[in-house]
N, C-alpha and C positions, 0 to 999 in steps of 0.2 A: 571500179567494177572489174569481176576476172573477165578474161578470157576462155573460150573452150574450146577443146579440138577436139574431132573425133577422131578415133582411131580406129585401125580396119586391120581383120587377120585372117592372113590365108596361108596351105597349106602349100609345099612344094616335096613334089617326090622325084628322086634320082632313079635313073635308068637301072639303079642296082638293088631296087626297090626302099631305100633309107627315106624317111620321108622329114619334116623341119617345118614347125611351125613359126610362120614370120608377122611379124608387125608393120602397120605403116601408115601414115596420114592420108596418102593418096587411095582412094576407093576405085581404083584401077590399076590393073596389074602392069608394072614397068615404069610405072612414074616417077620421076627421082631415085630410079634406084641405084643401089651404092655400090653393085658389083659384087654379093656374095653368092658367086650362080648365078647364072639370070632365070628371073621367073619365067620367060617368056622364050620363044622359040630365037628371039633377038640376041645371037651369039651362042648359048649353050645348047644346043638340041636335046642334050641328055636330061634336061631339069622338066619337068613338067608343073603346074602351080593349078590353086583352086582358084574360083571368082574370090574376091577380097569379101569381107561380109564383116560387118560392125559388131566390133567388140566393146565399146563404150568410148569414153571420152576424159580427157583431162582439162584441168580447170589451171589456170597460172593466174597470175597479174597481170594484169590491163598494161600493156604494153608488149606482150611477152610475143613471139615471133618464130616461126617455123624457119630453122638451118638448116635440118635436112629431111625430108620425106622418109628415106629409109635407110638407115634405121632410124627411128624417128627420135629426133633432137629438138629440145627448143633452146631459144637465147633468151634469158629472163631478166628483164632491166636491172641492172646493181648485182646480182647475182651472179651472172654466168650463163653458162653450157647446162642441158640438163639432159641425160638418158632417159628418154621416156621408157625404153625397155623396161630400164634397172627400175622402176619409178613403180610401175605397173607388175612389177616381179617375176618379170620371165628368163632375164638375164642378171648377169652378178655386176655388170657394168658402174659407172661412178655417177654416185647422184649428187654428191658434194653437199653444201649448205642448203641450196635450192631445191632438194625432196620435202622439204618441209613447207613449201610457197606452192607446189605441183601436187594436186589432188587427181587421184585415179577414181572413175565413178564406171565400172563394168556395167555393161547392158542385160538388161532383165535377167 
């Protein structure tokens, strides 16, 4: 049986008004995050971010395991590492052999 994760994406805007749309497993802003900016007033005051809101989910194989929250990564039994970004196509990032075991299902 797969597994499923939901994925959550929120906006973050710089104080120079650039704004960046980010991805991530956690439905709460700052939760494993990886240090690109902080979403949150925690360390970068210049970043500002939106609430996280569901953007669909990924499906892997039954075993498969969350690495990292954000950016969000999984570890796919026998396979590897997987860029959910690269996966879901918002980044050019490496999906390796395991894009093809990791199904993207966007919400409504």
């Amino acid at each position: 049986m797969a597994e499923s994760f939901p994925i959550y994406r929120y906006e973050t805007r710089q104080e120079d008004g650039a704004t960046e749309t980010r991805y991530t497993f956690a439905p709460m802003e700052g939760v494993g995050y990886a240090g690109r900016g902080s979403p949150t007033s925690a360390g970068d005051a210049d970043t500002e971010a939106s609430e996280a809101r569901p953007a669909g989910h990924v499906e892997a194989p039954a075993g498969s395991q969350i690495i990292s929250v954000e950016p969000p990564t999984l570890e796919v039994p026998g396979r590897g590492k997987v860029d959910v970004s690269a996966v879901i196509g918002v980044t050019e990032g490496e999906t390796s052999a395991s894009s093809d075991v990791v199904r993207w299902r966007p919400a409504g």
